[in-house]
N, C-alpha and C positions, 0 to 999 in steps of 0.2 A: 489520598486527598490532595497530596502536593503534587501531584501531575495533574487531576484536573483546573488548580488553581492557575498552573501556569501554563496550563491553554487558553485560560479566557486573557491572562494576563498579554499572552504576546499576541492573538490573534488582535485584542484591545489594544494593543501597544501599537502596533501597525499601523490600525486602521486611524487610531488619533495623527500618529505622525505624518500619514499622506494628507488627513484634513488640511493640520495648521501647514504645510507644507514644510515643515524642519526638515525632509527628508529628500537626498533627488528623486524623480519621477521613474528613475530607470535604478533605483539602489538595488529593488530584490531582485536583479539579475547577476548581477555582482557576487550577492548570498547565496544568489543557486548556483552557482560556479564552484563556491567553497564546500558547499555542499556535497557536489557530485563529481567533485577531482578527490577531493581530502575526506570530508567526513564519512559519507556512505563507504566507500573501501576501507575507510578502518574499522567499521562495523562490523565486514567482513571477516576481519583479520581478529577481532577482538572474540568474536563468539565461533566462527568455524573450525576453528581447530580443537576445540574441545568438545565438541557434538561426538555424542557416542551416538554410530551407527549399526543400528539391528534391524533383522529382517520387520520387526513390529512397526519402524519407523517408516518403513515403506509407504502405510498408511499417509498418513500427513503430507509426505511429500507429492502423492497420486492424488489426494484429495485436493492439494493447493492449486494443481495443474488445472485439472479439471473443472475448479470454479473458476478459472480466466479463459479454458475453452469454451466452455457451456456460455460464459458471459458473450463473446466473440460471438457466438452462434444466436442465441437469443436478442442483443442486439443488435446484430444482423437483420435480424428477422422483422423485430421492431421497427427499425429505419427506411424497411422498404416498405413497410404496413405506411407510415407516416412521408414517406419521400424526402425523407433528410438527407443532407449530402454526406460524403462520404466524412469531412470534418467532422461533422456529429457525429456518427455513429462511430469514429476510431475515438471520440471525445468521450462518449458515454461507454464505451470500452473500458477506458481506462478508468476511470470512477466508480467500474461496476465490480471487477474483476479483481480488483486489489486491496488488501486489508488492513486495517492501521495496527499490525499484528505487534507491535513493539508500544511504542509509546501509550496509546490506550490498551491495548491486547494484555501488558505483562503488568500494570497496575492491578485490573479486572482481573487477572487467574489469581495473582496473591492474594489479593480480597477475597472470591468468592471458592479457591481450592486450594492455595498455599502456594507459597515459593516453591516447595519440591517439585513441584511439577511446571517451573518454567524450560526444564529441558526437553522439554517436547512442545512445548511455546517457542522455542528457538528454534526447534526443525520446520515448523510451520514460518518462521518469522523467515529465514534466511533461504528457505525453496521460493518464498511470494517472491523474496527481495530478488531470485535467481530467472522466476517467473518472469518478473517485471520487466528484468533487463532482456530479456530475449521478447516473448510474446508481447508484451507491452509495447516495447521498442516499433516491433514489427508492426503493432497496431498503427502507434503514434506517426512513421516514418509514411506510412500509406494516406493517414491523414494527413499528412503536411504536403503533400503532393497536390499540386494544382488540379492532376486529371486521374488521382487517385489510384496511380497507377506505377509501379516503378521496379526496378528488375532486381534480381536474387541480391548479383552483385553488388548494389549499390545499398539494398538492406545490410549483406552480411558487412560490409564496412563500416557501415553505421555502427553493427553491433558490436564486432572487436576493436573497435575507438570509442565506445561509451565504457568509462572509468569505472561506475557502479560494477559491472560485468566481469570487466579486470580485472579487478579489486578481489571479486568473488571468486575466479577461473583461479587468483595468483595467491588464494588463503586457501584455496584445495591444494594444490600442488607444492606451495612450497613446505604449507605447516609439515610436509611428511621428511623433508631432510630438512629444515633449521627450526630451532625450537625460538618462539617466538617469546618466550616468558617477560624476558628482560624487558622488552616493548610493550607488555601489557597496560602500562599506568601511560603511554603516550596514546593508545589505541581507545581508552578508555575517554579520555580527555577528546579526543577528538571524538569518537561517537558520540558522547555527552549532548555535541554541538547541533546535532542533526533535527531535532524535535524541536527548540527552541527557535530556531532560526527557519525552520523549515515554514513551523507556526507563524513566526514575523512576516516572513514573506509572505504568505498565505493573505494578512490583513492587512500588507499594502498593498494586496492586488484586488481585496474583499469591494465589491460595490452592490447593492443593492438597488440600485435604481434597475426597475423592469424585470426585476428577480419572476413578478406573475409570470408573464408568458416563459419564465422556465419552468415553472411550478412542473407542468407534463414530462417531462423530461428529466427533471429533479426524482420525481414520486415513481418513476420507472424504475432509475436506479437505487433509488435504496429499499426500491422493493425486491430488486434481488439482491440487492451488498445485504442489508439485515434480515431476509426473511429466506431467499429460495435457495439463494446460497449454501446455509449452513441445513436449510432440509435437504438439498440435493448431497451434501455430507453425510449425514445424517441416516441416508437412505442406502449412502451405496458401505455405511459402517454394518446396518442392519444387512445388507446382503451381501458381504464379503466376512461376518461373524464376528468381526472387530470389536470388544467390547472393555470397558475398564477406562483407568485414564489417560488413553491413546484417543480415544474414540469424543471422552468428553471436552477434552483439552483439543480438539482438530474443529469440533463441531461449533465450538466457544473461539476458538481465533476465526474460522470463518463467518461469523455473526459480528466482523467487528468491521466500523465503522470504512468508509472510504480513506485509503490513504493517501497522507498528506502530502509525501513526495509527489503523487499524481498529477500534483500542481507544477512543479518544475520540469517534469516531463512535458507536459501540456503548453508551458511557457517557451520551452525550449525549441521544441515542434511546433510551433503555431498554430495549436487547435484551441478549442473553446474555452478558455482561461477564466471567465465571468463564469459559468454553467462550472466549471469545474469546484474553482475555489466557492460558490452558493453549497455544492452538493456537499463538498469537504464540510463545512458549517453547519450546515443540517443534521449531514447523517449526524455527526459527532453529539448532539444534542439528543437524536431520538435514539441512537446507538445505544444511551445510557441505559433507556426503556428495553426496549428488544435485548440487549443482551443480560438482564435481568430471568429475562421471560424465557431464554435458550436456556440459563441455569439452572430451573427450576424441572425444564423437559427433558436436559440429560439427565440429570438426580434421579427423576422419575424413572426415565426407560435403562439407565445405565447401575 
C-alpha cells in the first residue's frame, strides 16, 4: 500500500512544483542524470549477483525478450498502418515493450503470491532492465535520428556509453571474482532512489493539455503492455510446458504497467516525452485493473 501511496505522492509532487514554478523548468534532467549514472547501476549490482540461475529461469528471461521484439514488430506494423514518423513508433516502442517490473511489479507479487517468489520477479526485472539498455536503446537511438536512419557503429557506442548497460555488463562480471557484500547497504540506498525520483520527474514532465488526440496511440499501447503482452507469455508458457510459479510470476510481471524509466530514455533521446509520460500515467492506473484480472487467469490455468 506504501508504494502505491508514493506514486501518487511524487507523480503529485512534480506536477504541483512545475505549476507554482518552485522548480527550474529543466530540473528533471539533472534527476535523470542521477538516475542513469548512479542509481540504475546500483540496482544492478544490488540484485545480480544473487540471482540463482537455472535452466527453469531460461523462461523469463526468453519471455522478457520477446515482449520488446513482438512490441518492435507490432508497432512497426501499426505506425505504417497510421503513417507515423519514425519518432512515434521508436516512442510507442518504448512504452510498449517495457515493464514497471520493480517498483509496481514486486509490491503486486507480495500481495497477490508472496515474497518467496520475488526471485523470479528479479529474473524478469533485471533481463527487461538488460532488454531496455540494448533493444530499447536501439529503438530510441533510431528515433532520435532526424532521417531515422544511422549505422551499427554509431548505435553500438551509444550502447556501451549508456551507464544503465554498464552497470549491468560490470554486476555480471565482476560479482564472480569480488564479493560485493560489504556494499550492499550503499547499493541499497542508492536503488532506493530510482522509483521516487524517477516518479518526480515523470510529474514534472506530466501535461495534460491535448492528452485527446493521444488517446489512439495511448489505448494501442496499453493494449499490448496490459493485455497481449502477457497473453503472448502466456501462450508460448502453454507451449513450451512451462508451468508452476515460473510461468505465473513471468506472465504477472509482463501484465505490468509501462515503465517509468521509459521516460528518461525518451527525454534523453528526444522522442515523444508528452505521449510517453500520459501513457506512464495511465497505464499505471488501469495496470491496477488488468493485473488483477491476469491473477485470477494464471490461478485458473496454472
Amino acid at each position: 500500500m506504501v508504494n502505491f501511496v508514493l506514486i501518487g505522492i511524487c507523480i503529485l509532487a512534480g506536477m504541483v512544483f512545475k505549476a507554482t514554478k518552485s522548480i527550474h523548468p529543466d530540473a528533471h534532467k539533472g534527476i535523470n542524470t542521477w538516475i542513469l549514472y548512479l542509481a540504475l547501476p546500483a540496482v544492478s549490482f544490488k540484485y545480480l549477483p544473487k540471482v540463482q540461475w537455472t535452466m527453469e529461469m531460461l523462461f523469463p528471461i526468453v519471455a522478457t525478450f520477446l515482449i520488446a521484439v513482438f512490441s518492435f514488430i507490432f508497432m512497426s506494423l501499426y505506425s505504417k498502418k497510421k503513417g507515423y514518423s519514425r519518432r512515434s513508433q521508436s516512442t510507442m516502442e518504448l512504452i510498449s515493450g517495457y515493464s514497471n517490473t520493480s517498483f509496481i511489479g514486486f509490491p503486486l507479487i507480495s500481495a497477490f503470491y508472496g515474497e518467496s517468489l520475488l526471485s523470479i520477479a528479479i529474473i524478469c526485472d533485471q533481463t527487461m532492465f538488460f532488454s531496455l539498455s540494448t533493444l530499447g536503446i536501439i529503438a530510441a537511438v533510431k528515433g532520435g535520428s532526424r532521417s531515422g536512419k544511422v549505422s551499427a557503429h554509431f548505435i553500438l557506442k551509444r550502447l556501451i556509453t549508456f551507464p544503465p548497460l554498464v552497470g549491468c555488463i560490470s554486476a555480471l562480471v565482476l560479482s564472480q571474482f569480488i564479493d560485493f557484500t560489504v556494499a550492499e547497504p550503499l547499493f541499497d540506498k542508492l536503488a532506493a532512489t530510482v522509483s521516487p525520483l524517477a516518479l518526480f520527474s515523470v510529474g514534472l514532465q506530466l501535461k495534460f493539455n491535448g492528452w485527446k488526440k493521444l488517446i489512439p496511440q495511448m489505448s494501442v499501447s496499453m493494449l499490448y503492455k496490459l493485455i497481449l503482452a502477457p497473453a503472448l507469455v502466456l501462450g508460448l508458457a502453454l507451449l513450451v510446458g512451462i508451468k508452476g510459479d515460473v510461468a505465473k510470476i513471468t506472465i504477472f510481471e509482463a501484465a505490468m504497467p509501462t515503465l517509468v524509466t521509459s521516460s528518461i530514455i525518451a527525454e534523453q533521446f528526444r522522442l515523444n516525452t508528452k505521449l510517453t509520460n500520459l501513457t506512464i500515467g495511465f497505464s499505471i492506473l488501469v495496470g491496477f485493473l488488468t493485473s488483477a484480472v491476469w491473477y485470477q487467469i494464471t490461478e485458473l490455468i496454472f
